[in-house]
Structures are given as C-alpha cells and as structure tokens.
Steps between C-alpha positions, in 0.01 A plus 500: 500500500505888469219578247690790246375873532285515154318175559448665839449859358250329254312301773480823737268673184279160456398519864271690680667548797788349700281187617358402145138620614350680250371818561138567413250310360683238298384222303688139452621397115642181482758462239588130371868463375513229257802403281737220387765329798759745536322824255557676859159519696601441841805776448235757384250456790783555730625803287124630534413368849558675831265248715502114456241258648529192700505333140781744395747422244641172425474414936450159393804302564528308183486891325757568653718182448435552170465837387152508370161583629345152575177659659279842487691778585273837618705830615328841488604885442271817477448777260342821497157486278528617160213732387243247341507387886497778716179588257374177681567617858837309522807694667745155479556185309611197730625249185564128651715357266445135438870325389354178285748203432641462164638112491220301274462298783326755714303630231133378729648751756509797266142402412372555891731804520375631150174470658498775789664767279358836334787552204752263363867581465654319242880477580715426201914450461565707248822351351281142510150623343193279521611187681222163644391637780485855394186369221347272788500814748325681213224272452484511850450912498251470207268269725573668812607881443318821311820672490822426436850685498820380335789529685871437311765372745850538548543782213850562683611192319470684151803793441357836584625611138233210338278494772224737361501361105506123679221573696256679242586202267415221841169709567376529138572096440271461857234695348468295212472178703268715777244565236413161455397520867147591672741874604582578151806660381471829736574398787739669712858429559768631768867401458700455828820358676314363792917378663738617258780267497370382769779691770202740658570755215177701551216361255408711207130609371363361839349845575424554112292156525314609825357807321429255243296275644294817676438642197330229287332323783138488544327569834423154624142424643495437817145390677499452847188404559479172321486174694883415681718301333886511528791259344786437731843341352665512803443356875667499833439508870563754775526355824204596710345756220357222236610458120615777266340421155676760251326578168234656304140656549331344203194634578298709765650616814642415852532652836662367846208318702355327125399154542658283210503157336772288336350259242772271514518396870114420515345520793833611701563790269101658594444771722845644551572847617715772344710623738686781294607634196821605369628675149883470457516478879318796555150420696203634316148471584362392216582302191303530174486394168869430307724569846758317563478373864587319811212372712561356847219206509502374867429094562693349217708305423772605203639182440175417348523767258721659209249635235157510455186747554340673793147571506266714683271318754191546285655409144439135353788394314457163329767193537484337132621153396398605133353817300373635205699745368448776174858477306644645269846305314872696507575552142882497650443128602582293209455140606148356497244576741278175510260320717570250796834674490675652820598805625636675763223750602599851678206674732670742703811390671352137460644267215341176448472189228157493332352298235348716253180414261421786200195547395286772283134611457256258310329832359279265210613683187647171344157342585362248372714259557553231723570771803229674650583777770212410780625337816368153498135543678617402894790718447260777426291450783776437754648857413180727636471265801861540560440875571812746536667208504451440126758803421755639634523852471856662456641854638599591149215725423398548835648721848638138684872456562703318320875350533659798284422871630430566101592337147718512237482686132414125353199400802378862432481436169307175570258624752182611308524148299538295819175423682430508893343213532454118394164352374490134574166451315680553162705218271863608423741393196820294602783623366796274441712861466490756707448810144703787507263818414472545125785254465462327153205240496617137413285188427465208267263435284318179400778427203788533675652778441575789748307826495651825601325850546688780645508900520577630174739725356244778398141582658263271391644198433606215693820251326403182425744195490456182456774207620733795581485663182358817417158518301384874434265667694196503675274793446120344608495178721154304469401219754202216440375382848360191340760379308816593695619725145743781525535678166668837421368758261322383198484164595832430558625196680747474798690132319722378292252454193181687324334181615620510892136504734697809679321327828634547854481203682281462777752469757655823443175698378429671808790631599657609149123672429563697828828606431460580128186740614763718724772466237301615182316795661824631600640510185190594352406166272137538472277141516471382838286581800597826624645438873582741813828553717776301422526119497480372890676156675470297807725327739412218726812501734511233693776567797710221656467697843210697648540896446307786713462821284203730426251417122621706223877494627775512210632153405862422281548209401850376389721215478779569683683179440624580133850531474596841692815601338230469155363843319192381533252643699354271742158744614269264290148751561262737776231507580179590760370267727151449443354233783622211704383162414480223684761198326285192588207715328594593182240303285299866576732630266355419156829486252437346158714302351427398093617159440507234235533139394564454104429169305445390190217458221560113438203398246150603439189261626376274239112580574567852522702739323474786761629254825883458530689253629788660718793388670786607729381753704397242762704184710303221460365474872366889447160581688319596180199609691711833626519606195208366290318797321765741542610654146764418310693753222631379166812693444564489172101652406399637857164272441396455889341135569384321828651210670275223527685224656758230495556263200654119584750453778803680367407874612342594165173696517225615221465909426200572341486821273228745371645456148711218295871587540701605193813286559704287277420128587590166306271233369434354809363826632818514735611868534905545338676707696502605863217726519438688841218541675514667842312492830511862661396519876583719789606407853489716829839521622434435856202294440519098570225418318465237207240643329616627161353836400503713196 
C-alpha cells in the first residue's frame, strides 16, 4: 500500500537520515503507548514510526484476524535533540515506541511492557472519555512511569466548527479527574487524528505531539556500567547463527564476544556467547542501558524460550518459590485485600498465582498486653547464625538491577518509607487486611459496638463515629498500655455510653495502636507516641510456580479474574521485593497472630469469694494443662485472673482473681446473666507448636 506524501513528508523530518540511523551521538527513550481497545495506539505508532522490529505491529496472527494488538508492539523513529539535550552532549533522540494491548484480558502484558519504558503516553478517544482500561493503564503509569503525556484520539470525529470549545471542555473535565492522580492536574495533553476516518487521510498533530513529547521529557539515566541484565519478549532462531532474543537493556551493558546466562534454562542456558548486536536492524557494537535490542546468542535453543531475563556471567539472580515483599495497597482497588487470598502476581513479563499473607510491624507501643514483640528465644538465636541469609537485602535503595529500568510517581513516592532489607530476628503483626495508608481506622471494642477514626474535616481533629454514625471530633487521643483504654480529650470515651470501658480488645490492639500513631500525627491530634515515615506493610507471596528475578524487583499484584467488561480496577497493590524465602521454612518468619476463646462466669466458689467457677470456653476432653496459669480477662470490669485448672468432667474450669468480682449473682451464689470472661493468647502463624503463649 502506497504510504500518502505528508505521512511520508512527516516521517522524512523525524529521521535522521534515509536509513533511520541517527546521526550523532543519540540516546534511546522508550515511549509506552497505553490506552483502552480501539482509543487508537497501534494507528499512532505507525503514524510516528518509520522502523518496526521483529515484534512490529500487530505480526501476530490472531492481531491480525482480529484487529487488535494481542501482543507488545515496538516500532522506532528519530528526532533531532531539543536543547535541554544537546546541553547533555546528545545530537539525536532514537524513541522505541512500545504499542501495549488494551483488551482487559492482556492487561499482565501492559504490566511487562510498562516496565521497560522511560514516559507513558496515555492514549484517550476523545468522543468516548475515560473508559476500563484507560483507569487500569493509569494505575499502571503511576507504578511504572515518572512522566506521563495525554494524548486525545480521533479529534477528526468532532466538526471542525465545535472542535476547539469540545476539546477545552474534554481536557478541563480530564484535569479534574488527573488531579486525583500521583501527576496532578498539569500534566500535558496533545490532541491528534492519529487515521482520520481511517482512508490514509494524513494524521493531524502527529508532528505537534513529537515536539511535545521532546519538550517536557526528562533526560533519562542511563548507566552502563552496572552489572548486565536484559529482558527479552521475543525469541526465534536463525539457522546456523543461534537465537535472536529482542528486548531491553535493564541494566549495565553488552558487547559482541560477552559471555551470558539465561536463568530459566539452568544449566543449558550458562556460558553462552553473544554473537552480535543489532538496533532496528542496524548492527551496533554496543548496547547499554534502556536500548532496545536484538542479540544473536549462539547454542540455543528458541523453542525453549519466549520471555524472561538475561544475565551477565558474573550476576546471581535468585529463582524464588516465595518472597517477602514491602507493599503498599491501590486506593483504586476496591474489593478486599485479605490474607490466604490469591493473586495473580506480575514480575517482569512473568505472571504467576501466589498466595499472599499481610503482615505489619510489632513496634510494642500497645504493650503490655498479651503480645510481646521479641522473637521467641530459638528464633532469636537462629537469625545471627543464619548469617546474610537472615535478610534479604533489596535493590530499592541500593545500585542492583531490578525488573523495571526505573519507577513510577506512586513507588517514588514510597521509596524512602520502604526498607531494603528483612530482619528475621523480629516478631511481626498479622493482619487480616491488607490497610490502605491513612485509610480510616476501624475496630470493635469490648461492648460491641464499632469504632471509627478517620482524617478530619479541619487540622487537628480526627471524626469519630460510632456504629456508622457520626460522633464529633477528636482533638487529643490518649492510650493506657495496661488497660487496653482509648479515650479522647478530657476523658472522653470511644462507646455508646458515659459508662463504656472505651477498651480495644486485645486481638486488634496492636495493629489499630500502629495505625492510629500514623493517622493522628498526620492530622496533627496530639496524645500518642510520636512515630517516623509513614505506616509500612509486608507481603508473604507465596507463588504457585518458581520465578527467577533480581531482590528489590517491582511486584503488582492483581486479580485478574474479576469480571473484565467490570469498571473495576483489577491492579489490587506494588510493591518491592525484599528477600526470597524458602516455603517449607517459613516458621523463621515470626507473624503474630492475637487470638481468643470466650466463656462464661458460671458461679463463684463456696470457700472462696475471689475463685470462679467458669464454663464454656473449653470441650470437655480439653488438655487443661496447655493452658493452666495463663490469664484470663473479665470483660465486663477488665479485672485480669489466672487459670488454675479444670472443674468436674464437663469442661468447666476454676479462675482465680486478685479481687472479689462485682457481678450480679442469685442466692445460690450462681452468677445471672452471661458474663464473659476471655482467654487472650497469640499463635505464630507458621509455627506447629501446641504450646499456648501470651
């Protein structure tokens, strides 16, 4: 098909020269299109492209079949250097345009592809607005990208005598929903016709959007002296030459000659040679850090391969079965994020089902109670002699390659609270719930009812409501560490009535104490320990299949099975790997879990006003003896006694207490009304042990 004179005219001035090499020192930007099915992507890379790769556009059959891109897409055109980067020494820009899938079903592939890139294009319909997979690819960009461009699609489709007033109003109602976003309201927009009516009518603002993107993007960093890795989507033979691998210098550099590994073939993927090196099938002899490139890897075999990493011969990269991950929850995601759950976990180009366990610092504030944050004494020990191995320190804060070339506006923002490594010689807090940072903090309290504290209306204050209804407002927030008693200013209590105990329970004490600590200094409620950084989360992933990829990699984790013709976004939370674990070892891992058993005062002892007679916290064939002198909490007073044994044959048992109980009781001595008593203890959750702790 004849390509018409102003695309042509308009490729001509992109390029550096008739063959596409650029002239001069040049630099590679890769630019990840992202949109909604059928928002145009694949019609503007060709509209910008004048080279296409072995994984051009829409090659794979099915695409074809079906008229949308089913796979990664990269083409390439070149640019002179605007000023900001001829200042830097660079004469050319060499942009590889990376053509992401828009169907909801391929949404893990525009995660890898999202990955690899230096600025996010955000292609939108313009007569269609906001649409499922336009949000999703913008989560994607807020993990993934530091700079992102709007681009409004298919403007021809709006009369020329409307088409300016239409398109101020579109881009104003954007930049309302954009400021909710990590980018803020700013960003920049171009407005386009990437195939007007789609008859090869030359596109419109195509050359507008290229000066665009050269003016508002940032000089990438490029390192090339970093140990080698490089992500290849793409695979195939050449007879008598080796395998082509096509794809992306992560990290470090490569030359012809290099000695390489490949993870994921074991020992038949060690010690191969690079045989060459090509860039948009020009041969170059070197590749560096964010090139796009095809590497000719003699002695194997391509059938064994369609994604994965390449390493330099030197470079360790672990194979996990599970990890330990920093997180941080999608506000965006608005289904529950809970333990034991699965979900499908992205690392790179790889996508598998893990099982994930959330868990929290045990920092000691809500101390004393029945939690304590030491390590039981051998885990303790068995950290030091573990060595190195007892953490696992991740890239984030340090120079070691990672699956994405950088991070996003929302990891960037996470980075300084995220640690690099993982201390195996501390206890952790379960958490039932993955939190959402300074997302209201929930519990209930030992009457009943249902406690709510979240950011106020005004500085100072947090709101305060109480079974869903709103209470006033919190100015000073006061916590007792032996009694388990929240209380506001002046006294106030967090229940229904002046008489409520305002107690959290002992089950949730830990983990609301933490929260509330983060939530009140930010809105500046004066009361409780003063805390640093913002409030931090763990993952335990563990994955269904074995995955090689470098510590301190990103990680999204979704759930890609939800309903995708649904609104809903599906990316569920990121996060930085910290260290693998091993799966059959994970009693190492020292996650506290409060739990209870609740019975009843029944009668007090004849002899002895201060012993109790209890019942139905135990079956009758119990083994008393695990839990004889463990204390037990009267609800109604928050008296503490200590168990002291079974009583007759029907699971009953005798609490003895440091004072005489104030409860109703008839003439008989025989208690009234169900009055509950509770036993508080905490289990490991990885550890088999019967041994009941507190």
């Amino acid at each position: 098909t004849a390509v018409p004179a102003a695309i042509a005219a308009g490729r001509c001035r992109r390029m550096a020269d008739e063959k596409g090499r650029p002239q001069g020192k040049s630099i590679n930007v890769n630019i990840g299109i992202l949109g909604h099915i059928d928002s145009g992507k694949t019609s503007l890379c060709r509209a910008l492209s004048t080279i296409t790769s072995t994984a051009s556009l829409d090659k794979h059959p099915q695409s074809q079949e079906r008229g949308i891109t089913l796979d990664l897409g990269f083409s390439s055109f070149s640019a002179d250097a605007p000023e900001h980067f001829k200042a830097a020494g660079y004469d050319t820009l060499q942009f590889c345009l990376v053509d992401c899938p828009g169907h909801a079903s391929l949404i893990r592939t525009v995660i890898g592809g999202a990955q690899i890139i230096d600025l996010c294009a955000l292609v939108i319909d313009v007569n269609k607005g906001i649409q499922a997979q336009t949000a999703e690819c913008l989560v994607v960009a807020e993990i993934l990208a530091n700079q992102l461009i709007i681009i409004l699609n298919k403007i021809d489709m709006i009369p020329e005598a409307k088409r300016e007033k239409s398109l101020k109003s579109v881009i104003k109602k954007l930049q309302a929903t954009f400021a909710a976003t990590k980018f803020g309201a700013t960003l920049p927009f171009a407005c386009i016709s990437a195939n007007p009516q789609g008859d090869g009518t030359p596109p419109i603002g195509v050359d507008a959007l290229v000066e665009l993107i050269k003016s508002k993007l940032d000089i990438p960093r490029r390192d090339p002296t970093g140990p080698f890795m490089f992500s290849f989507d793409h695979a195939f033979p050449i007879k008598g030459q080796g395998t082509v691998l096509t794809g992306t210098v992560l990290s470090g550099s490569i030359k012809p000659q290099h000695i390489v590994n490949v993870p994921s073939l074991g020992e038949a993927g060690k010690a191969k040679k690079v045989r060459s090196l090509q860039m948009f099938k020009q041969p170059v002899t070197e590749a560096i850090q964010g090139d796009r490139v095809a590497m000719c890897v003699a002695a194997l075999d391509a059938k064994e391969l369609e994604r994965g990493i390449v390493i330099g011969e030197k470079f360790p990269v672990p194979t996990m079965d599970a990890c330990i991950c920093a997180v941080s929850r999608l506000s965006y995601f608005k289904q529950s994020v809970t333990t034991k759950a699965k979900f499908h976990v992205t690392l790179g180009h790889h996508t598998v089902m893990a099982t994930a366990h959330f868990f929290c610092p045990l920092d000691g504030a809500a101390a004393p109670s029945s939690t304590s944050t030491a390590a039981p004494a051998k885990a303790a020990e068995a950290a030091p002699a573990a060595g190195k191995a007892s953490k696992g320190v991740a890239a984030a804060g340090g120079s070691a390659p990672s699956l994405a070339m950088g991070c996003g506006a929302a990891v960037a923002a996470k980075q300084t609270a995220w640690p690099t490594s993982f201390d195996f010689g501390k206890s952790y807090c379960h958490l039932d719930e993955l939190f959402l940072d300074y997302a209201p903090v929930e519990y209930e309290n030992t009457e009943g009812d249902v406690v709510r504290l979240a950011v106020g209306s005004e500085p100072g204050v947090l709101d305060f409501f109480l079974n869903e209804e709103a209470r006033g407002q919190v100015t000073e927030l006061h916590f007792d560490s032996s009694s388990g008693r929240l209380t506001m200013q002046n006294g106030g209590k967090l229940g229904s009535t002046v008489d409520s105990r305002s107690v959290v329970p002992v089950k949730d004490r830990d983990r609301v104490v933490y929260l509330l600590r983060f939530l009140a200094q930010k809105c500046g409620v004066p009361g409780l320990p003063p805390v640093e950084g913002e409030p931090l989360a763990y993952a335990l992933f563990i994955l269904e299949k074995p995955v090689t990829c470098p510590i301190g990699s990103l990680l999204i984790a979704s759930k890609l099975d939800f309903d995708i013709h649904s609104p809903n976004c599906r990316l569920a939370l990121f996060g930085r790997i910290l260290c693998p674990v091993d799966p059959k070892d994970l009693k190492r891992l020292q996650i506290v879990k409060m739990k209870s058993k609740t019975g009843f005062l029944e009668r007090f002892d004849k002899q002895d006003p201060c012993l109790m007679i209890c019942r139905d916290m135990f079956k009758a064939d119990t083994d008393m003896s695990l839990f004889n002198g463990l204390k037990i909490l009267h609800e109604a007073s928050g008296a503490e006694g200590i168990l002291e044994g079974s009583y007759g044959q029907q699971g009953k048992f005798r609490v003895r207490f440091k004072e005489e109980l104030k409860v109703k009781t008839d003439a008989k001595g025989q208690v009234k009304s169900d009055d509950a008593i509770t036993l508080y203890f905490k289990k490991y959750n990885f550890e088999q042990s019967r041994k009941i702790l507190q």
